[in-house]
C-alpha positions, 0 to 999 in steps of 0.5 A: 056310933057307939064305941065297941071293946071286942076282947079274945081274937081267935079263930071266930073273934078276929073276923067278927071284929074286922066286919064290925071295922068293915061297917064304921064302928070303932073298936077297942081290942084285947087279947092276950096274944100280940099278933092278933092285936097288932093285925087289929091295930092296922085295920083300924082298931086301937089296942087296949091295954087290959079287959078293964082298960077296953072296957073303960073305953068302950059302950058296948063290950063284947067278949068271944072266949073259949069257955066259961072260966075264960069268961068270968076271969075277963069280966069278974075277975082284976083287971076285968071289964067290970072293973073299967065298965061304965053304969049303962054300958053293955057287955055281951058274951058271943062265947059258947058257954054254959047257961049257968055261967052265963047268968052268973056273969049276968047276974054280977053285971047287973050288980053294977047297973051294967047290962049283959046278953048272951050271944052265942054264934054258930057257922065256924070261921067262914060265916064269921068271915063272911058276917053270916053267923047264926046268933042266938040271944039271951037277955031283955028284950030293950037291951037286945034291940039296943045292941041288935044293930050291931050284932047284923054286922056279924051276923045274917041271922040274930034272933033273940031266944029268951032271958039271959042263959037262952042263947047258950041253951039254944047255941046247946040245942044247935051243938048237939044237932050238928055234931050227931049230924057230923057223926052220921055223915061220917059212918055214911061216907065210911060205909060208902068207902068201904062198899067200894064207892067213890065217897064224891060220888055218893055226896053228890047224890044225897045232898039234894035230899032229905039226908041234905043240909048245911052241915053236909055240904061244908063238912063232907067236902072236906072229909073227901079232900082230907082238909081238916083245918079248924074252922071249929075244934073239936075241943071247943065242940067236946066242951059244948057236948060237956056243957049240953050234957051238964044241963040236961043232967040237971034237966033230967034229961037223957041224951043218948046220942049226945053221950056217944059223940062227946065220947067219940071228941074225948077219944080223938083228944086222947090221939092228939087231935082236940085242934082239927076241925070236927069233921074230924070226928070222920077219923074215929069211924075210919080207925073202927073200920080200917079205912079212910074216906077218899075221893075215889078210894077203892075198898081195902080188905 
């Protein structure tokens, strides 16, 4: 089997590397931050020293950072895979960035004779515990089929969408959908609140549906039990919304409700709350309303 770097530990990329452990593949791992490396370590994987270092020692390089800057410095820049990446290795960037510097770090690979995806999940921290991630991927399609194996180990479902830069306008695509969904589900539950009904209740009745999805089922319960805990920050989620905003600015083209809700994360940033979930999104509506969603909250006047 071939040898995996995996660098950046966090919320996503820890589980994600611990199901590739899980199904036999040996691991390299890297993070700025010890205690994640140390965890790695005991369940199998070997610390690397460096991105460089991972990079040297490993066929497949995946990177999962926060944002497009993290990127590049952990690939272009010292101390960087491409500085430790061999001629026909693969690097393949599961972060949520923009199209744009996905290419450009694709483009840089290339240079070197260094193969490049971008691989983009969506399903938060429970899929990415479960190895049920959505992964959207951009790149050739031999370069996918080389590495597709591996990535079914995190993933239910990877589909490759186009050309380097496809899987994060298509992880775009997906971000806005959940994030107005988000927004929606939470001026319902306000609005039920308000109207004097048990938010549960209402949930229960409409999830069967076509007001029915994913999104509902995972975010509403944990509005009504008031369990914000990250599975996906709504910094990362602004940050999506900016990027989505940016390529369509480009695109010339208008997304009105995309503006709205980035707008909404921006303000819950502003009151300290760019680290809970973005279920939390609920909390904007409930301060214009002056009212929290409960299980069984009676209406205040």
């Amino acid at each position: 089997m071939s040898q995996i770097g995996f660098i950046g530990l966090g919320i996503m990329g820890k589980p994600m590397s611990r199901n590739l452990i899980k199904a036999g593949y040996s691991l390299v791992v890297y993070d700025l931050r010890p205690d994640p490396v140390a965890e790695l370590k005991a369940a199998g994987a070997a610390p690397a020293a460096s991105c460089r270092d991972a990079a040297a020692r490993s066929e497949v390089i995946i990177t999962m950072l926060p944002d497009g800057p993290d990127v590049e410095r952990a690939v272009l820049g010292p101390g960087g895979v491409l500085e430790g990446a061999r001629q026909g290795s693969v690097v393949v960037d599961m972060s949520s960035i923009s199209p744009n510097v996905a290419q450009k770090v694709g483009a840089a690979c290339a240079a070197q004779g260094v193969d490049f995806l971008d691989a983009p999940v969506s399903g938060g921290e429970p899929k990415a515990v479960d190895g049920t991630l959505s992964i959207m991927v951009g790149g050739t399609q031999a370069t996918f089929a080389r590495v597709q194996p591996i990535l079914q180990k995190m993933g239910s479902a990877v589909t490759r969408t186009g050309p380097v830069g496809a899987g994060n306008t298509t992880k775009l695509a997906n971000q806005i959908i959940v994030a107005c969904n988000i927004a929606a589900m939470g001026e319902a539950l306000v609005l039920a609140t308000r109207a004097g009904l048990d938010p549960e209740v209402v949930f229960n009745a409409i999830k069967g549906g076509l007001a029915g999805s994913t999104v509902l089922n995972a975010k509403a319960p944990m509005v009504i039990g008031r369990n914000f805990k990250p599975g996906f920050r709504i910094e990362l989620h602004q940050k999506d919304l900016r990027n989505a905003l940016l390529a369509a600015e480009s695109a010339k083209v208008p997304l009105p409700l995309t503006s709205q809700v980035q707008q909404m994360l921006m303000a819950l940033m502003n009151e300290g709350k760019g680290h809970l979930d973005h279920s939390a999104i609920v909390q904007f509506i409930e301060r214009l309303a002056g009212i929290e969603v409960s299980k069984g909250a009676a209406p205040q006047v």
